[in-house]
C-alpha positions in Angstrom: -70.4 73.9 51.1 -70.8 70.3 50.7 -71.4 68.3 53.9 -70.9 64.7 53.5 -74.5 64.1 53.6 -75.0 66.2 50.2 -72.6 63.6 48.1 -73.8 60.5 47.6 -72.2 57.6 48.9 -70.9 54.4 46.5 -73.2 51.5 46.9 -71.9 48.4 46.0 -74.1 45.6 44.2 -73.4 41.7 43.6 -74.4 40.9 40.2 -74.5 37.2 40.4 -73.5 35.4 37.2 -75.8 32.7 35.9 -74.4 29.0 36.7 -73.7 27.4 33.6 -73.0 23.4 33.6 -71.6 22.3 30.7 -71.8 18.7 29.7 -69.2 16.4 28.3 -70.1 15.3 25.0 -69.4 11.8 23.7 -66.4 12.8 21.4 -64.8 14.1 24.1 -65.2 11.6 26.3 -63.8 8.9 23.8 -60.9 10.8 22.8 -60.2 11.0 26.8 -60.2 7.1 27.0 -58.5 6.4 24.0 -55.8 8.9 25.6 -55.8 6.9 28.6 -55.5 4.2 27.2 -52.8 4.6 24.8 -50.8 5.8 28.0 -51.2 2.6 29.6 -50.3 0.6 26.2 -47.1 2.4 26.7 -46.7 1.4 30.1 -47.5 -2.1 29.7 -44.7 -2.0 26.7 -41.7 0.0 28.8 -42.3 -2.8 31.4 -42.3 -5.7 29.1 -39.2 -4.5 27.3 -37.6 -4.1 31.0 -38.4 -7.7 32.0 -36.9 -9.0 28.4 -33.7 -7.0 29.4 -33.7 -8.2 32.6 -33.7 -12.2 30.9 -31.1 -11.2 28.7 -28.7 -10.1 31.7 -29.6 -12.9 33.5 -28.3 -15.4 30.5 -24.9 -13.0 30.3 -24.2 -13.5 33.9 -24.9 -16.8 33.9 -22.3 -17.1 31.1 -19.8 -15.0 32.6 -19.6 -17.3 35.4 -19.5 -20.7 33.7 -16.9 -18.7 31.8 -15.4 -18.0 34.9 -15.5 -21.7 36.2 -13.3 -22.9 33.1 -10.6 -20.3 34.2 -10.6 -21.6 37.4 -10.2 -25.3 36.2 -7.7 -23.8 33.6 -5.2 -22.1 36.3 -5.9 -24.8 38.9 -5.1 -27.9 36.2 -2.5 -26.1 33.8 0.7 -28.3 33.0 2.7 -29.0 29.4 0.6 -32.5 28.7 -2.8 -30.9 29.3 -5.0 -29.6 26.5 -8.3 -27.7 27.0 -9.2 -27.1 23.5 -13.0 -28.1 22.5 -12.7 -31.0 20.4 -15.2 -33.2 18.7 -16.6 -36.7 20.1 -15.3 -35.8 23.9 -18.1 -36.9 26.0 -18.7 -36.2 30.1 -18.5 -39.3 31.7 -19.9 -38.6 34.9 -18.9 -42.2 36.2 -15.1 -41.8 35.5 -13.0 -41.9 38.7 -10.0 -40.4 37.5 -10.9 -36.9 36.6 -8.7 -35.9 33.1 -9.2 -32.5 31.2 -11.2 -33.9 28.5 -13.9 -35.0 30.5 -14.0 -32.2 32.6 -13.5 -29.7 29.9 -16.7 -31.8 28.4 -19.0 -32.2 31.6 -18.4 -28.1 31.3 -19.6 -27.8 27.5 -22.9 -30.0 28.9 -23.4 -27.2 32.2 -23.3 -24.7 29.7 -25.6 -26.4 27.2 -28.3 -26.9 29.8 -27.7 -23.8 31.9 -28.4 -21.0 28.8 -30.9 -21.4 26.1 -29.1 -23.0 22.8 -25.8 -22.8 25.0 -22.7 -24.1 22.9 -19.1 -23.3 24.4 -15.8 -23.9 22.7 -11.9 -23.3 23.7 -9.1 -22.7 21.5 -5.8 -21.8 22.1 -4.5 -18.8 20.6 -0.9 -19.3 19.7 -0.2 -15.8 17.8 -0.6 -13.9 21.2 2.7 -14.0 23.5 2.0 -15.5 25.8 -0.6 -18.2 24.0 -3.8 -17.5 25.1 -6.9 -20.2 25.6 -9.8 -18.3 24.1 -13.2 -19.4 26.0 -16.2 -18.4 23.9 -19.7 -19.1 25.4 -22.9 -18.3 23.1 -26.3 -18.6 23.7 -30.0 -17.4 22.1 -30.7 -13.9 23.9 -34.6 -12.7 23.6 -33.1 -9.4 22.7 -30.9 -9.5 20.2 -31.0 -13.4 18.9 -27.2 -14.8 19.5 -25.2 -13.3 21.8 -21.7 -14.6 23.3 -19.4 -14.0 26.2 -15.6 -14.0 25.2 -12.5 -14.6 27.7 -9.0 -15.1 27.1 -6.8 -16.8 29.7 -2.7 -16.1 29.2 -1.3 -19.5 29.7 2.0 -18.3 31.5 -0.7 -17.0 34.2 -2.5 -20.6 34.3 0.0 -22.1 36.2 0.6 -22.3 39.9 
């Protein structure tokens, strides 16, 4: 019979693999920058484009509230005589102390002139809706898209107090 000293007993042995360094090699290590660095290229764009959006809303809510201040004037001063149509030679007179539509309607068109880059600003009345409408267009030179413009239409039978 076999006595446990008789079979032999598993030894166990640590082979030890050799430590192998392997070295970058130039190509490598240029190909890794110019990864790097085409990753931040495309950062620096996304972030760019952002702030250029950003500008652009900027100039539409600035021209959605000069917009918004001619509807003001337009409910608050509304009556049969008074015409806020954009006409030509109407200049703000700062120094007048009688306010009338066609100044103020002026001094406006020179807010938005100064206020938004190539700002121009016009009113017409739109007699084909019922009730007539006084159309307020505002444009301006967006870095986006080139000229952009904010539109409002104000019923005249809601103008009046």
């Amino acid at each position: 019979m076999n006595t446990s000293e008789d079979v032999p007993q598993p030894t166990s042995v640590q082979v030890t693999a050799p430590h192998v360094v392997r070295k970058v090699t130039l190509v490598e290590a240029v190909i890794g920058l110019l990864l790097m660095a085409s990753c931040v290229m495309g950062i620096i764009a996304i972030y760019s484009r952002h702030n250029q959006n950003l500008r652009g809303g900027s100039l539409h809510a600035t021209a959605a509230q000069l917009s918004d201040q001619m509807v003001l004037l337009i409910r608050d001063r509304n009556n049969a005589g008074a015409s806020f149509e954009t006409g030509l030679g109407h200049t703000c007179n700062t120094a007048q102390s009688i306010p009338d539509v066609e100044n103020e309607v002026a001094c406006w068109q020179d807010d938005v002139a100064h206020e938004l880059s190539n700002g121009n600003a016009r009113i017409v009345l739109d007699t084909s809706t019922v009730p007539s409408q006084y159309v307020i267009t505002i444009s301006w030179t967006d870095p986006r898209s080139g000229t952009a413009s904010y539109v409002q239409r104000v019923p005249i039978a809601m103008s009046g107090k």
